[in-house]
C-alpha positions in Angstrom: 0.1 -2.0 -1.1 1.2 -0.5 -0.6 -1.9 0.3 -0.5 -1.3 2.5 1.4 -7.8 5.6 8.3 -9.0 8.3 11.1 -12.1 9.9 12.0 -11.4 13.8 13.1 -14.9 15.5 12.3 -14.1 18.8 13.5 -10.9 19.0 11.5 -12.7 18.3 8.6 -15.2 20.6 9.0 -12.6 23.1 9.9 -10.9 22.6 6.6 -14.8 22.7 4.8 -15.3 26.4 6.3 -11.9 27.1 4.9 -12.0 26.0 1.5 -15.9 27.1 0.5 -15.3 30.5 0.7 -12.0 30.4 -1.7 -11.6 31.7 -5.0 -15.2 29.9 -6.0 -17.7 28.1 -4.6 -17.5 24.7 -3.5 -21.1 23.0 -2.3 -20.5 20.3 -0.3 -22.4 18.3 2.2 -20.4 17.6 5.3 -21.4 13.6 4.5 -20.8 12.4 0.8 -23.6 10.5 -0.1 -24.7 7.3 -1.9 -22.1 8.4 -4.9 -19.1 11.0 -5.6 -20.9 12.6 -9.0 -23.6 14.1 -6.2 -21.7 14.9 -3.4 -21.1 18.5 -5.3 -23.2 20.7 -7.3 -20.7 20.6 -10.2 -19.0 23.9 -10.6 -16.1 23.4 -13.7 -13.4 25.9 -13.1 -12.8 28.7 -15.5 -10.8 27.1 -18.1 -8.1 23.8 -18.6 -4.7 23.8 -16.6 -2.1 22.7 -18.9 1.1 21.4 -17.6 4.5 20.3 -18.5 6.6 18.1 -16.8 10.5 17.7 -17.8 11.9 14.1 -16.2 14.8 14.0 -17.8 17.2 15.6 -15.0 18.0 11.8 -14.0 21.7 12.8 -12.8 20.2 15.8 -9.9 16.8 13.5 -9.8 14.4 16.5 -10.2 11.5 16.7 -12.5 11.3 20.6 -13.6 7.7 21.8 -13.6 5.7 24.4 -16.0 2.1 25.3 -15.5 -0.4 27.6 -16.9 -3.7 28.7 -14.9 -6.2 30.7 -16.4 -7.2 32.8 -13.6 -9.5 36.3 -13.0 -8.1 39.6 -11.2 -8.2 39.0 -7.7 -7.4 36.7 -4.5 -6.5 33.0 -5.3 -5.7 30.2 -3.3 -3.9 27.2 -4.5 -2.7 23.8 -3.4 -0.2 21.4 -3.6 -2.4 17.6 -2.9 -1.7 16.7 0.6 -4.3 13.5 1.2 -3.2 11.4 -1.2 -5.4 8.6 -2.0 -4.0 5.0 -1.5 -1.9 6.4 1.2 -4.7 7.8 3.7 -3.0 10.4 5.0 -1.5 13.4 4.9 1.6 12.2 2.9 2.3 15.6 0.6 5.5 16.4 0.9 5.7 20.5 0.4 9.2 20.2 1.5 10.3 19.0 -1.8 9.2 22.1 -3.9 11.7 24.4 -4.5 12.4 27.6 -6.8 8.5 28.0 -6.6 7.5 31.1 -8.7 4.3 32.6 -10.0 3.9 35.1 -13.1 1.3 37.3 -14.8 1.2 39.9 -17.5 4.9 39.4 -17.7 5.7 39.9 -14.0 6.3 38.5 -11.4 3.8 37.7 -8.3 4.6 37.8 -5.0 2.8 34.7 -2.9 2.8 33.7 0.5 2.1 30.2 2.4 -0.4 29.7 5.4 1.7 29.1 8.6 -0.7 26.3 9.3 -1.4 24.2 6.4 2.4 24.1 4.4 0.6 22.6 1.2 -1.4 26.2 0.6 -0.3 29.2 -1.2 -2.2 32.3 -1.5 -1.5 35.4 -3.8 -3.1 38.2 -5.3 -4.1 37.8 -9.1 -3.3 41.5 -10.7 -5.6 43.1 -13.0 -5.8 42.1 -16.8 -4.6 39.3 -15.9 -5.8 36.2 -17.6 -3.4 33.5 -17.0 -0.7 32.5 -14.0 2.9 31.0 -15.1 4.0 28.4 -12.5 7.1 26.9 -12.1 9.2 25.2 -10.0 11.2 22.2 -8.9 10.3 18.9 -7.6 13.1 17.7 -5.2 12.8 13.6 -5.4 14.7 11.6 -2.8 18.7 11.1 -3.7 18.9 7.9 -1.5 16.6 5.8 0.4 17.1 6.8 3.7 15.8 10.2 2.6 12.6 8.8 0.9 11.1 6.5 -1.7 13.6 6.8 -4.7 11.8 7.8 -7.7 14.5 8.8 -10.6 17.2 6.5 -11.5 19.3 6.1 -14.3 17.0 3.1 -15.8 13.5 3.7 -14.4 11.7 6.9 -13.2 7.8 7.2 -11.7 5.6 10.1 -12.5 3.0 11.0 -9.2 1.1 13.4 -10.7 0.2 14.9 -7.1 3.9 16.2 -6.4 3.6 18.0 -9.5 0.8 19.9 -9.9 -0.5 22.8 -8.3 -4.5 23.3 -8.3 -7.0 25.8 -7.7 -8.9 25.7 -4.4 -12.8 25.6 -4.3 -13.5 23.2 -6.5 -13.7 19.4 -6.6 -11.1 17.8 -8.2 -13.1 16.3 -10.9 -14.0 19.4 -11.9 -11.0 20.5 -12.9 -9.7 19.9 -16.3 -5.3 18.8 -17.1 -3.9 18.8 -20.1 -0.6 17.2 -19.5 2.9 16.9 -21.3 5.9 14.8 -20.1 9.4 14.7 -21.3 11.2 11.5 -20.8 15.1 10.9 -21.5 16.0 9.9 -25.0 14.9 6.4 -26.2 13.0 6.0 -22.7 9.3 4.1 -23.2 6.2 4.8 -20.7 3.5 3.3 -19.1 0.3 4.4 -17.3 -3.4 4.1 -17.4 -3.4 7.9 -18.7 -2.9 6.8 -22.5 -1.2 9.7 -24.6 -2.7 11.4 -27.2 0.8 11.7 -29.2 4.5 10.8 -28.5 6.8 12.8 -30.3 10.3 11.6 -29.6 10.8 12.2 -25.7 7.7 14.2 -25.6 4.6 12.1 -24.5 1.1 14.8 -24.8 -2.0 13.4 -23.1 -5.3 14.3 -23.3 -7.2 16.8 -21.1 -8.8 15.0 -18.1 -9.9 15.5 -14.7 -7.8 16.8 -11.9 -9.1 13.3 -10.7 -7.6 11.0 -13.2 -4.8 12.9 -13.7 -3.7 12.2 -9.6 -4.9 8.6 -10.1 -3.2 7.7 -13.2 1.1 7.6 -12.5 3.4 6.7 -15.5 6.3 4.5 -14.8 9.2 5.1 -17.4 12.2 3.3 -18.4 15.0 2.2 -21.1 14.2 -1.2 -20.5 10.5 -1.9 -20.8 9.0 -5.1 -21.6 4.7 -5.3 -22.0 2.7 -8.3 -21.8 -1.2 -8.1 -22.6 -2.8 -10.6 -20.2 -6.0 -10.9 -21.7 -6.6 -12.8 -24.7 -6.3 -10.4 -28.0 -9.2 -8.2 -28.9 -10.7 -7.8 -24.8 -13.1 -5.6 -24.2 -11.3 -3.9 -21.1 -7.8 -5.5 -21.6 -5.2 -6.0 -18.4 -1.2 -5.4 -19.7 1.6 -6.5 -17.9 3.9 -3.3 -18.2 8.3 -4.5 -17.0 10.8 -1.8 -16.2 14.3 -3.3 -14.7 17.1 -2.3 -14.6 18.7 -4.6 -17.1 17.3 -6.0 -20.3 17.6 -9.8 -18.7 15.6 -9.2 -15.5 12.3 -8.4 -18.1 13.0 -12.4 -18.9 10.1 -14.3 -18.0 8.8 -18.1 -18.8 6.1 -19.1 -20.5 4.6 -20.6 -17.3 5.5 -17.5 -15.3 3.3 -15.4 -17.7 0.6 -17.7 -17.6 0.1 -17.2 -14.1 -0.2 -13.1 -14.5 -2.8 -14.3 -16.5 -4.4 -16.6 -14.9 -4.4 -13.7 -11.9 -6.8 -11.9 -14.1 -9.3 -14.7 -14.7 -9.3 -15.7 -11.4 -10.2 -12.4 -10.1 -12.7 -12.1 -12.9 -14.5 -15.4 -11.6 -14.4 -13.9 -8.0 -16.1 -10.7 -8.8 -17.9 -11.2 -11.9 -17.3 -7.4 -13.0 -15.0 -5.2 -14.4 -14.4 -1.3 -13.2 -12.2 0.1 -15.8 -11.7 1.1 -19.5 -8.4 -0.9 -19.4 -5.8 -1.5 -16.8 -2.2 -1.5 -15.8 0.3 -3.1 -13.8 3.5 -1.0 -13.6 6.0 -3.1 -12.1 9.5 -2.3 -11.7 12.3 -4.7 -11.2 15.4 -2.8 -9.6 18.2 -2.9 -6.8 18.0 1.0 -6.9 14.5 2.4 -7.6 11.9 2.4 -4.8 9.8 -0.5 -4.1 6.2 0.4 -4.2 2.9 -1.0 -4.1 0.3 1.8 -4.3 -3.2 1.2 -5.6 -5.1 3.2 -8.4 -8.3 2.4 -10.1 -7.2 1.4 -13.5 -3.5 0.8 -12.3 -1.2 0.0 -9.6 2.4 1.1 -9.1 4.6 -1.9 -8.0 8.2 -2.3 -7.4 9.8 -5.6 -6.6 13.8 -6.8 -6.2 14.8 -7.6 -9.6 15.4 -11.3 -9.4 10.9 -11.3 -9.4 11.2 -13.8 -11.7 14.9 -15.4 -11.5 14.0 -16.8 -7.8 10.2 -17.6 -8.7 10.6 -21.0 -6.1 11.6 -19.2 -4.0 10.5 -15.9 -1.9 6.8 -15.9 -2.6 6.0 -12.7 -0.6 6.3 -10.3 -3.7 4.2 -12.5 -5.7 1.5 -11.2 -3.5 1.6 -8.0 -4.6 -0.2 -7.4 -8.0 -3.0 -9.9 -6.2 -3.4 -7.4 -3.7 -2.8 -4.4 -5.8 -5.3 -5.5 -8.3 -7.8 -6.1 -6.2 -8.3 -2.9 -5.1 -9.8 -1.9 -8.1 -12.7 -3.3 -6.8 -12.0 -2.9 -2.9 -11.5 0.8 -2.3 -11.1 2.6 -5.7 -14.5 1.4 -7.3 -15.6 0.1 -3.6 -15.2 3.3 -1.3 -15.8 3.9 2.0 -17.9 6.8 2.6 -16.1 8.9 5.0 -12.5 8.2 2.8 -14.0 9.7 0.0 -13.5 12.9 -0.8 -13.7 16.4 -3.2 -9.6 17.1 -3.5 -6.9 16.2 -2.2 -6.9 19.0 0.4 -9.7 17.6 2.2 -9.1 15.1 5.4 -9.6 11.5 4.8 -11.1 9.4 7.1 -10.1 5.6 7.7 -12.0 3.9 9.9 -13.2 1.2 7.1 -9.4 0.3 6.2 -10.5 -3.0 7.9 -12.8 -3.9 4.8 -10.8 -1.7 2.4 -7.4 -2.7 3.2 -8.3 -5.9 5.0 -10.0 -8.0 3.0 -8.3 -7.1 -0.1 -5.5 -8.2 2.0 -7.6 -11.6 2.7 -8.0 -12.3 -1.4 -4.5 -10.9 -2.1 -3.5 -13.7 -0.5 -6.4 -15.9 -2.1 -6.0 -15.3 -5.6 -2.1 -15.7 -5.2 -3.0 -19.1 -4.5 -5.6 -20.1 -7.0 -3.7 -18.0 -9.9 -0.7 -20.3 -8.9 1.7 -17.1 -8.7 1.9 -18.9 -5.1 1.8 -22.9 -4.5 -0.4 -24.5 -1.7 2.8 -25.0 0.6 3.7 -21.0 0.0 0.3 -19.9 0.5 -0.3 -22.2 3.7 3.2 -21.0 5.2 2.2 -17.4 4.6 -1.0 -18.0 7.1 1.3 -19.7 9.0 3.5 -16.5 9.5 0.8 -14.0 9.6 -1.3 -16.1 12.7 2.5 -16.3 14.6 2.8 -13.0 14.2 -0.9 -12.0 15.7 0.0 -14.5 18.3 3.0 -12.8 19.2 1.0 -9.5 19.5 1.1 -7.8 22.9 -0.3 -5.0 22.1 -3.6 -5.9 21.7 -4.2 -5.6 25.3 -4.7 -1.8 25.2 -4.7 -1.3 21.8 -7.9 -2.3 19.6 -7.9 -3.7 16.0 -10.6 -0.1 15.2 -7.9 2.1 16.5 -5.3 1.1 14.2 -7.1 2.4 11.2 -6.0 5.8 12.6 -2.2 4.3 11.9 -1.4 6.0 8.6 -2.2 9.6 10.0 -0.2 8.7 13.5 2.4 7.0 11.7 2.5 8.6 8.2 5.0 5.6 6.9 8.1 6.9 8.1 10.7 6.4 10.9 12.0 3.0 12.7 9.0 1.4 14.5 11.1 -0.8 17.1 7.9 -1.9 19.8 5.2 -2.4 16.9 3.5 -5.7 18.5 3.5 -3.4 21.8 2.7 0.1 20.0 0.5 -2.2 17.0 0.8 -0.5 13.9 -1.3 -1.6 10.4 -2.3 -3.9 11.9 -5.7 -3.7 9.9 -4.2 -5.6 7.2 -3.1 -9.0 8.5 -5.2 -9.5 11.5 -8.7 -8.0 10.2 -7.4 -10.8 7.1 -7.8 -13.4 9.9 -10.8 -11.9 11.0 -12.4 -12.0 6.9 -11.0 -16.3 6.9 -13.1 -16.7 9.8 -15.9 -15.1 8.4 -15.6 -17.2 5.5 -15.4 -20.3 7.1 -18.9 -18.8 9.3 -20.7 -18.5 5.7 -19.5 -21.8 4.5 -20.7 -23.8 8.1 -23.7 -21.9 8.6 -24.7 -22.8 4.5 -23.4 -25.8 5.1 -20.9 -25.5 2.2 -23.6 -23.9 -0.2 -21.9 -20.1 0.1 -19.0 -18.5 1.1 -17.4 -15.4 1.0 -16.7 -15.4 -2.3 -20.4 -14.7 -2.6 -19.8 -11.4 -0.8 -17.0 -10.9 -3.1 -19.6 -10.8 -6.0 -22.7 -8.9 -4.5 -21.0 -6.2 -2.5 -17.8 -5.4 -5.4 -19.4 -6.9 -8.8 -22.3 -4.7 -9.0 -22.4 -2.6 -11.9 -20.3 -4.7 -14.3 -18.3 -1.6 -16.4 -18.8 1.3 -13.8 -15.7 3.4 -12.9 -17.5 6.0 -11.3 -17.1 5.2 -7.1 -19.7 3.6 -5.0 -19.8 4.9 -1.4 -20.2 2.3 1.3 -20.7 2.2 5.3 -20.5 -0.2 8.0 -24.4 -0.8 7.4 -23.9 -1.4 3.9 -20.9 -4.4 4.4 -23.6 -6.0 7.2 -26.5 -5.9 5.1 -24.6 -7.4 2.0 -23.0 -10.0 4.4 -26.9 -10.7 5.3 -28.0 -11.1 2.5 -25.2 -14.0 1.9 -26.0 -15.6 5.2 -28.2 -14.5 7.7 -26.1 -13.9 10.9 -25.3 -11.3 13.4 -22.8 -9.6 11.7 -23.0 -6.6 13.2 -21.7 -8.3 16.5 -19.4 -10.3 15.0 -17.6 -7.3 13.6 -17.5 -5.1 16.1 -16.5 -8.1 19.1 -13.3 -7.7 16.3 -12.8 -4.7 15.7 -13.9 -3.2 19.7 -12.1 -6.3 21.9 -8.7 -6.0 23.4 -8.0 -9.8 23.1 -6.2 -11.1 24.6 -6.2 -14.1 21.9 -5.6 -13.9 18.7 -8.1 -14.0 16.1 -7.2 -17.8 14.5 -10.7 -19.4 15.0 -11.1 -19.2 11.1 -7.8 -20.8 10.9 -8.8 -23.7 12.8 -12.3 -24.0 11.3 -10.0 -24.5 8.1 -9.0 -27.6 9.4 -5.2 -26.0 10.2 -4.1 -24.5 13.3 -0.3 -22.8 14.3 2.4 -24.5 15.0 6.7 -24.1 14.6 9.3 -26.2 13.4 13.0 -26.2 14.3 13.8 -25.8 11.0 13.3 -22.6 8.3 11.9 -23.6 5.0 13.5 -22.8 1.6 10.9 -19.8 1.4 11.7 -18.7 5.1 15.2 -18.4 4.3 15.0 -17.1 0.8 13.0 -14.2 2.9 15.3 -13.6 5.2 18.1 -13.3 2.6 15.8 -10.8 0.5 14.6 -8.9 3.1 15.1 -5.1 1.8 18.1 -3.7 1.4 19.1 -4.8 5.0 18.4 -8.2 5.2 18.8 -9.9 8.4 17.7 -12.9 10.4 14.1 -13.7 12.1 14.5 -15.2 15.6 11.1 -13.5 16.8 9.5 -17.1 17.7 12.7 -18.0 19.9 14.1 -15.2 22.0 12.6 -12.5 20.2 14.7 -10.3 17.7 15.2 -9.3 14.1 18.4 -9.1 13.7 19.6 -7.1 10.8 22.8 -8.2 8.5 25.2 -6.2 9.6 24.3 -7.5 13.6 21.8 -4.0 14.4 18.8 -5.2 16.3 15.9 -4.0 14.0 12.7 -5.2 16.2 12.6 -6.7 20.0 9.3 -8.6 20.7 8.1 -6.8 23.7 7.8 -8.9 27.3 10.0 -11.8 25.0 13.4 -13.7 26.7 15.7 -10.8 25.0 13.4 -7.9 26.2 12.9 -9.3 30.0 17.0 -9.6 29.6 17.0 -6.0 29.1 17.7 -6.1 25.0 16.5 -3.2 23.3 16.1 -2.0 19.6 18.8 -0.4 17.9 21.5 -2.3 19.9 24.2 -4.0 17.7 24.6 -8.0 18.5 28.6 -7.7 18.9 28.9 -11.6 19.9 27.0 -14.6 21.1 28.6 -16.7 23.7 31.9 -15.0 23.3 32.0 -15.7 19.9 31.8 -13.0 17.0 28.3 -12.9 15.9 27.3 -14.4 13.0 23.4 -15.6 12.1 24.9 -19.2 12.5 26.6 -18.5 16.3 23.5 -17.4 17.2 21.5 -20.4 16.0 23.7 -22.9 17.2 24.0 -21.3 20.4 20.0 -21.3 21.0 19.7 -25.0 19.5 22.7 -25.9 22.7 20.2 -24.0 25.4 17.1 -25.9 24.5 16.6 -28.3 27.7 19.5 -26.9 29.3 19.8 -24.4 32.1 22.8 -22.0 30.9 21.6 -18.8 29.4 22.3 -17.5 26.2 24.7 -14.6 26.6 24.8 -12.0 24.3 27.2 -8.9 23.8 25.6 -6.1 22.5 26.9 -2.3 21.7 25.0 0.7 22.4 26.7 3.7 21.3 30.0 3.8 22.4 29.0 1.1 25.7 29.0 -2.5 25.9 27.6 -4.9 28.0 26.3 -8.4 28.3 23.1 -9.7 28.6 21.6 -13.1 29.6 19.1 -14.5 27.6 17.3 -17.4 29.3 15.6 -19.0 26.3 15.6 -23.0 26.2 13.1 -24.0 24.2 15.0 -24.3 20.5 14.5 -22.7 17.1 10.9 -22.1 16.5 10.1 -21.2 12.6 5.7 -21.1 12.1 4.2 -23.6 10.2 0.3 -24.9 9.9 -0.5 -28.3 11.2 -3.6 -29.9 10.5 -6.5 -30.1 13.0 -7.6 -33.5 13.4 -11.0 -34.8 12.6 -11.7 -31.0 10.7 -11.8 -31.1 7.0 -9.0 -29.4 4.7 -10.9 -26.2 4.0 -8.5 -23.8 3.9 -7.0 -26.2 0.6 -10.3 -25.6 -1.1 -10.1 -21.7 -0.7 -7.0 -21.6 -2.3 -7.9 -23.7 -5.0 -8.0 -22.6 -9.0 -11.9 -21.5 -9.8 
């Protein structure tokens, strides 16, 4: 996703003045233009970077790093990435470098970091001098709750951009990495960066851009399974690439496989094009290694629970991931909005297209789910049934609009509990502006009375240049004039009443034009519950549509849905359900407790702990369980069936 936003012009001109004068010229314009290749007068730096990566440290979980820089006598700058694409935001962690040490002419160099930017490092290149020895550490996280676990004893992940060190004032692309990795013995690897050589443990690839280098990670393992998803002999073939933690979780069915493949075909009859030499899924299947969905142009990284395909009738929400994933490669790495585009990685991105780039992509993650059939009808309708709850539910559209939470991933930078988010809003870009793409869909299909729809935008704004790679800059003018030429309309408005307004309704007008409209049931489904019960690693129970918690497994009150029965009772976040009408909570007390109070007058009283206190609260709550679910609209035809259909 994961993935995964801000417009601050005069800290990106700041950083601009900074970096042009470094070590060698960088000639920039302070707008990229029409395409990447000319936003710089290309400048190669002085010679290849090589670097050598050692991943087999799996029982500390540190990857040891070597480099060598050819350099000149004299003041050099260097970064570690900090903007790191996919992720919008200043997600570099410096933090995790350790033992960090530079050499030349057999000695060592003294360096120092700026007070104000943690991912630069400056020192003074001695004379005679023709090449810089690098080293350090890469600290990964040890558990979850210190990070995104990255080294386990069955699968590792290589992100090139906490491992590499680069020389400011130049673009990234021209920069040339030769790279080495050494896995542990008998491990296999994955990536879009195919090796040059493998030599026992030792994988060599070949020199590349700084650029492909950061956008090509390797996922490694002892039990790897590929599947090629195109037919034999493909011009730009699609693989399937397993790592789980046991041999049996890379079991898949015939019929299971056939939908990975029908994933690709649907997406090639959407867009009509193809952006890449070849492409990868890395998808890991593990209790223990970090779930992950991060896009990259000719790969994703993707990590699921490992019963993916053992409870295939079940849980469909992780089936919408490679969707999603994949089409990015289309929507924002081939596809890029102009101001999120870059020179390095040192650069601030800005995000306020995320709407279109993260948005829609969410829209036809959820589409091509559906017509690959990694998803079923009644999945795929209960999944818009639990995304337009959810932006009915959301208060904080009042102050907060749907443009402003592009600026999320800088504010928010993915970390921390997030205990108000439909008061505070959060990426909320994703779901909602999806409703907002379904409605413009269903506009196209009225207004053409059937004829087009936005699958035609699919196709004229991302199929263009069937077999480019290279990036293609876009702005707001540029997604109304495509949507234009599809069907005339004021686009313009439309977009903007979305993105500008402060509700207070939802956006489900698409919904309805779809012939469906929100409703609940008393009841969960087999999918609701099967969601519940593989939550994460805390699980827990929904009852936001009732008296408005997520309750986690062990009883914690993970979310509180603000101005809801529990929150005007005085509930709060982070308070531990201790019992439910003086009984011991379980998820079951708690259910039958608010099935009693519906038509009744007695509240619902709850013992919760805070710290060391208890006390009770009374919930008054009477109207039942409430699970979402689509209904249909009468006298409207079943669009939102045809959507989803196969192609």
């Amino acid at each position: 996703m994961p993935c995964f936003r801000l417009a601050r012009r005069p800290v990106w001109l700041a950083a601009f003045v900074l970096i042009t004068g470094l070590n060698a010229p960088l000639h920039a314009q302070s707008q990229a233009p029409a395409t990447p290749a000319s936003a710089t007068q290309s400048t190669p730096y002085l010679g290849t970077l090589r670097l050598a990566v050692d991943a087999t440290d799996l029982d500390h979980k540190v990857f040891h790093v070597r480099q060598t820089l050819p350099v000149r006598p004299g003041p050099l700058t260097l970064y570690l990435p900090r903007w790191i694409p996919g992720q919008h935001a200043p997600n570099g962690e410096a933090a995790r470098v350790a033992g960090l040490q530079f050499r030349a002419n057999g000695a060592r160099v003294n360096w120092q970091r700026d007070p104000l930017d943690t991912n630069t490092f400056r020192l003074e290149v001695p004379q005679g001098a023709k090449e810089l020895e690098i080293s350090f550490d890469t600290l990964t996280p040890l558990t979850r709750d210190a990070g995104r676990v990255v080294m386990t004893p069955e699968i590792l992940g290589v992100q090139w951009y906490e491992l590499v060190l680069y020389p400011a004032g130049y673009a990234a692309r021209d920069i040339t990495v030769e790279a080495q990795l050494r896995l542990p013995e008998g491990w296999k690897q994955a990536s879009a960066f195919r090796p040059v050589t493998q030599k026992g443990s030792l994988v060599s690839y070949p020199a590349v851009t700084l650029e492909t280098l950061i956008d090509s990670p390797v996922f490694a393992g002892i039990n790897m399974r590929r599947i090629e998803l195109d037919p034999a002999g493909a011009k730009r073939p699609v693989t399937l690439n397993l790592f789980a933690d046991t041999p049996e979780q890379l079991q898949a069915s015939e019929e299971q496989i056939e939908a990975h493949r029908s994933l690709v075909r649907q997406a090639d009859r959407l867009f009509g094009a193809r952006h890449y030499a070849h492409y990868d899924f890395l998808l890991s299947l593990s209790e223990t290694y970090g779930g992950v969905g991060l896009e990259h142009h000719q790969s994703s990284e993707n990590g699921v629970r490992p019963n993916y395909f053992k409870d295939w009738s079940k849980a469909s929400g992780p089936r919408e991931l490679l969707p999603h994933e994949y089409t990015h490669s289309w929507n924002g790495k081939f596809r890029r909005p102009r101001d999120l585009w870059t020179p390095h990685y040192n650069t601030p991105m800005q995000d306020s297209l995320l709407w279109l780039y993260e948005g829609q992509t969410q829209y036809w993650g959820r589409v091509l789910a559906a017509r690959s059939g990694l998803v079923s009808p009644e999945l795929a309708r209960e999944g818009w049934a639990r995304v337009a709850a959810w932006a009915s539910q959301n208060s904080g559209r009042a102050w907060r609009n749907l443009q402003d939470t592009t600026n999320e991933p800088v504010i928010e930078q993915r970390a921390g509990e997030d205990p108000w988010r439909n008061w505070r809003r959060s990426y909320d870009y994703y779901d909602e502006a999806a409703l907002v793409w379904l409605e413009a869909d269903m506009l196209i299909r009225e207004r053409s009375k059937g004829q087009r729809s936005l699958d035609d935008f699919a196709r004229a704004f991302f199929g263009v240049e069937d077999g480019r790679v290279d990036p293609l800059l876009y702005d707001f003018d540029d997604i109304v004039r495509t949507l234009n030429g599809v069907q005339p309309y004021d686009w313009a408005k439309f977009l903007r009443d979305h993105l500008d307004s402060h509700g207070p309704d939802a956006p489900l007008a698409g919904l309805e034009h779809s012939g469906w409209k929100l409703g609940y049931n008393e009841q969960q489904s087999e999918n609701q519950r099967a969601s519940e019960e593989g939550g994460g690693r805390r699980g827990g129970q929904d009852f936001s549509y009732s008296i408005g918690v997520q309750i986690a497994r062990e009883g914690q009150i993970q979310q509180v849905v603000w101005d809801g029965p529990a929150f005007r009772a005085g509930v709060a976040p982070m308070a531990t359900l201790v019992a439910v009408n003086q009984r011991s909570y379980t998820p079951e007390v708690l259910k039958e407790a608010i099935t009693r109070a519906k038509g009744s007058k007695d509240p619902i009283d709850l013992l919760v702990k805070e710290g060391d206190r208890y006390r009770t609260v009374r919930v008054n709550y009477h109207q039942g369980l409430r699970y979402p679910a689509l209904q249909r609209v009468d006298g409207r035809a079943d669009t939102l069936s045809a959507i989803l259909s196969l192609r």
